[in-house]
C-alpha positions in Angstrom: -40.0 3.8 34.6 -40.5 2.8 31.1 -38.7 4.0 28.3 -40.1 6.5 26.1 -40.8 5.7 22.8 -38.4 8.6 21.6 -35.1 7.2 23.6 -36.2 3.3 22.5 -35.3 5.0 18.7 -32.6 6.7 19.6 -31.1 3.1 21.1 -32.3 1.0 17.6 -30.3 3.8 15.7 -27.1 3.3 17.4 -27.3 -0.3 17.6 -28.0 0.1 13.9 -25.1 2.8 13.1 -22.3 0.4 15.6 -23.6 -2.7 13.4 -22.2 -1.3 10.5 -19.0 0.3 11.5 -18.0 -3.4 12.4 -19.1 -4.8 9.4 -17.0 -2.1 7.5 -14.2 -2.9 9.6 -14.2 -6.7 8.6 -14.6 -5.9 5.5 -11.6 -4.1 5.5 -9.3 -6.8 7.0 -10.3 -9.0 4.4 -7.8 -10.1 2.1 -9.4 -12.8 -0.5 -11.5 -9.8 -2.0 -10.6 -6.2 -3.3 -9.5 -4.7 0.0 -10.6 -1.0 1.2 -7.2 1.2 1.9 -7.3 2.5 5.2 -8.6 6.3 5.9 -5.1 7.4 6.7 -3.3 7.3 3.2 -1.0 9.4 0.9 -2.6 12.0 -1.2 -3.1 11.9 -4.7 -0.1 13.9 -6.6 -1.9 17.0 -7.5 -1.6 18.2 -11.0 0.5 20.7 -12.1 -1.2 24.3 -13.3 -0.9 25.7 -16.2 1.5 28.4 -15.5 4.1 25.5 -14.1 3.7 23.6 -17.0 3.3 26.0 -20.0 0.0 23.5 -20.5 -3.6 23.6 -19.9 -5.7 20.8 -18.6 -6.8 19.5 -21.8 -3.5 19.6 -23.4 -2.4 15.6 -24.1 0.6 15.8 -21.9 -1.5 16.7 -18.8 -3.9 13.4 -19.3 -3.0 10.2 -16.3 0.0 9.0 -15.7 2.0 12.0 -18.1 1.6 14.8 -16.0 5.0 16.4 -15.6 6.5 15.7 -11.6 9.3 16.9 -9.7 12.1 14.8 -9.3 11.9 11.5 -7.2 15.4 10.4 -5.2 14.2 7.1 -3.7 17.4 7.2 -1.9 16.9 10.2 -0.3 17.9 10.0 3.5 15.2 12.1 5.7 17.1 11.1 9.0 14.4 8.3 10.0 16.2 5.3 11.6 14.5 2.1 10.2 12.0 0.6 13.1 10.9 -3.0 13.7 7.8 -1.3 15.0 4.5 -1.3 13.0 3.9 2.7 12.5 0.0 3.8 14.1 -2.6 4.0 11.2 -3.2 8.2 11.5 0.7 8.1 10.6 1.2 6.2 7.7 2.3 9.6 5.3 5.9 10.7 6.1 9.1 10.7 5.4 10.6 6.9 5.6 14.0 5.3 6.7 16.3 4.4 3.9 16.3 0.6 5.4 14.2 -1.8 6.7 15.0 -4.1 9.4 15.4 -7.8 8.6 14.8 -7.2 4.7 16.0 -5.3 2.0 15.1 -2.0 0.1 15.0 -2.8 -3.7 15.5 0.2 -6.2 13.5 0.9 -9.6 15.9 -0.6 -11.7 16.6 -3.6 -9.9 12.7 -4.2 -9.5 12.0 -3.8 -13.4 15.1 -6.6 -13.5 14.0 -8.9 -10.6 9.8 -8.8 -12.7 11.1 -9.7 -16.0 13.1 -12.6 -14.7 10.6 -16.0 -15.5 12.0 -17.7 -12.8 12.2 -15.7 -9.9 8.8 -16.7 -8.2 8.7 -13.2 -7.2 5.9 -12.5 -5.6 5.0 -7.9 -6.5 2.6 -7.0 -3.6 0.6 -3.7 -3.6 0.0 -1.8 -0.6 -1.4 1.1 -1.8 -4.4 0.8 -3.5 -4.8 3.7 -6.1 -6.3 3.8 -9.4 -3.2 2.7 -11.1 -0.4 -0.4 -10.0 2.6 -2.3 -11.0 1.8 -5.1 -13.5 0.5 -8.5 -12.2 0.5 -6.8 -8.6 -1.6 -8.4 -6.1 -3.8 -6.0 -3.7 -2.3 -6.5 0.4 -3.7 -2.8 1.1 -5.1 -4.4 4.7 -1.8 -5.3 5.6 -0.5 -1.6 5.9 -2.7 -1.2 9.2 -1.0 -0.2 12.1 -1.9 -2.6 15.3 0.8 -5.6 16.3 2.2 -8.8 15.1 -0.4 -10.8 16.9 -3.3 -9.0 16.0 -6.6 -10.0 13.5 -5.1 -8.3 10.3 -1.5 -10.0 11.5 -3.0 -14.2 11.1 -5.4 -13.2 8.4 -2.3 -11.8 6.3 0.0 -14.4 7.3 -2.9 -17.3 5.6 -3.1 -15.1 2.9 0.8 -15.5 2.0 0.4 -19.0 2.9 -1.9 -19.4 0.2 -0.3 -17.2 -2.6 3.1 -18.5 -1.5 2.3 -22.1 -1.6 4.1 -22.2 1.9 7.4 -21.1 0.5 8.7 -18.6 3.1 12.1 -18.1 0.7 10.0 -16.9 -2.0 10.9 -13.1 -2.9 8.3 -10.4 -1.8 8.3 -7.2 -3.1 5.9 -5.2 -1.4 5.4 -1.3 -2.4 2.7 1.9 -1.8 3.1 5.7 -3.3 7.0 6.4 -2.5 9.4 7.5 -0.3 7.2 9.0 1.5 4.2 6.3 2.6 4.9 4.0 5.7 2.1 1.5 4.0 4.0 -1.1 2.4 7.1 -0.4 5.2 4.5 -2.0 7.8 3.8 -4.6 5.5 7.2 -6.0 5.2 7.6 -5.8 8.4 4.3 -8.1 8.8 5.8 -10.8 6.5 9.0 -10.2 8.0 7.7 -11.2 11.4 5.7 -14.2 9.6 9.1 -15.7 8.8 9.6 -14.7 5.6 13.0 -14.8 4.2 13.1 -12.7 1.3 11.1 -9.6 1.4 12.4 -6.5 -0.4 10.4 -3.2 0.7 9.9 -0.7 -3.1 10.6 2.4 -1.3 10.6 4.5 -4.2 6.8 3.2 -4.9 4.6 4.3 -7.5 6.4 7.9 -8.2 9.6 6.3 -9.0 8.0 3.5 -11.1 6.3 6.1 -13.3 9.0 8.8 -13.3 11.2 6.2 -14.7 8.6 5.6 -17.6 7.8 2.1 -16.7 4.4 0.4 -17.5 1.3 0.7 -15.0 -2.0 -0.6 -15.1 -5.1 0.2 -14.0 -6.9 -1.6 -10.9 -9.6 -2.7 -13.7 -7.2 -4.7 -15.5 -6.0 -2.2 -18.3 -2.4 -1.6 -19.5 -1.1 1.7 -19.4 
C-alpha cells in the first residue's frame, strides 16, 4: 500500500525535528566556542523582597551582584562522602561532599591568593555558565555532563586541556560552578582528574562565596564588575 500523503509529512517532520536535537547536542559538547550549560543546572539566587530587606527593587543596593544573601559556609559538611563517580546530568543541584577524590578543595581565600600570583600558570575554569564569572575564567560548562570517562564529552575535554595547557598535566586547575551546592564543576575535576592531571583544585564554595566575600566578577561579555 502506498503511503498517504498525510503520514509521508508526518515522517519529513520528525526526521526534521530528530535532525536538530542532534545538532543541538553537538553543539553542546563543543568546547572551542561559547558552550550551552546543560538543562539540569542550579537556579538563579532569587532576590530578596522588600520586606526582608527594608529595600525595594529599585533601591541601589538591590541592583546585580549587591543584593543582600544569607550566609555562605563553603565548608559546610552535608554528610555526602566524596565519589570518583561522574554524578547523572538530572542531578547536578545538591548538596556536595566536602572532598574530592584525587584533588583538592581550595577555599575563597586561598583562590583570591593562588590568581594574583604571576607565576602560578593557574589555569581558573568555569563550569557554570551564568551571566557573571571569576576574572580571566575560561568557559568548560560541557564538561559538567554526567556520562563516563570514555565518553564523547570525556576526549573532546581532555584535547581541550591539552590545548590550553600546553600539555602540562602539573599545571594547577581550578575549576568552579554556583557553590556548595552544584555538582557541575565536582564532575569536571573529576574529568581532568581521570585525564591525568596532577593539580586540580575543585572551588566548592563557587560563585556565592566569591561574591559574598566582595571579590571582583565579570560579566560573560567581557565587563568588570
Amino acid at each position: 500500500m502506498k503511503p498517504s500523503k498525510t503520514y509521508s509529512a508526518w515522517r519529513m517532520l520528525l526526521f526534521t525535528v530528530t535532525t536538530l536535537h542532534a545538532a543541538v547536542s553537538s553543539a553542546q559538547n563543543t568546547f572551542d566556542s561559547p558552550p550551552i550549560p546543560p538543562r539540569e543546572q542550579a537556579p538563579a539566587p532569587v532576590a530578596p523582597t522588600r520586606s526582608e530587606t527594608g529595600r525595594g527593587p529599585g533601591d541601589a543596593t538591590a541592583s546585580s551582584g549587591n543584593l543582600p544573601r544569607a550566609g555562605i559556609d563553603e565548608t559546610q559538611d552535608f554528610g555526602i562522602p566524596p565519589t570518583k563517580e561522574l554524578k547523572p546530568s538530572h542531578q547536578l543541584h545538591g548538596p556536595t561532599p566536602r572532598e574530592i577524590a584525587g584533588g583538592s578543595v581550595i577555599a575563597t581565600q586561598a583562590l583570591r591568593k593562588l590568581l594574583q600570583d604571576k607565576q602560578s600558570g593557574v589555569l581558573l575554569l568555569d563550569v557554570y555558565g551564568a551571566q557573571s564569572a571569576l576574572p580571566d575564567a575560561i568557559s568548560v560548562v560541557p564538561a559538567a555532563q554526567g556520562g563516563t570517562f570514555n565518553d564523547h564529552t570525556q576526549r573532546e575535554f581532555g584535547e581541550y586541556l591539552q590545548t590550553i595547557a600546553n600539555g602540562d598535566k602539573s599545571r594547577p586547575l581550578v575549576l568552579y560552578c554556583e557553590g556548595v551546592n552544584c555538582w557541575m564543576s565536582y564532575n569536571a575535576a573529576l574529568r581532568a582528574i581521570n585525564l591525568g592531571y596532577r593539580n586540580v583544585l575543585w572551588y566548592r564554595g563557587g560563585m556565592e562565596a566569591w561574591t559574598q566575600a566582595g571579590l571582583p566578577t565579570r560579566s560573560n561579555s567581557g565587563q568588570a564588575r
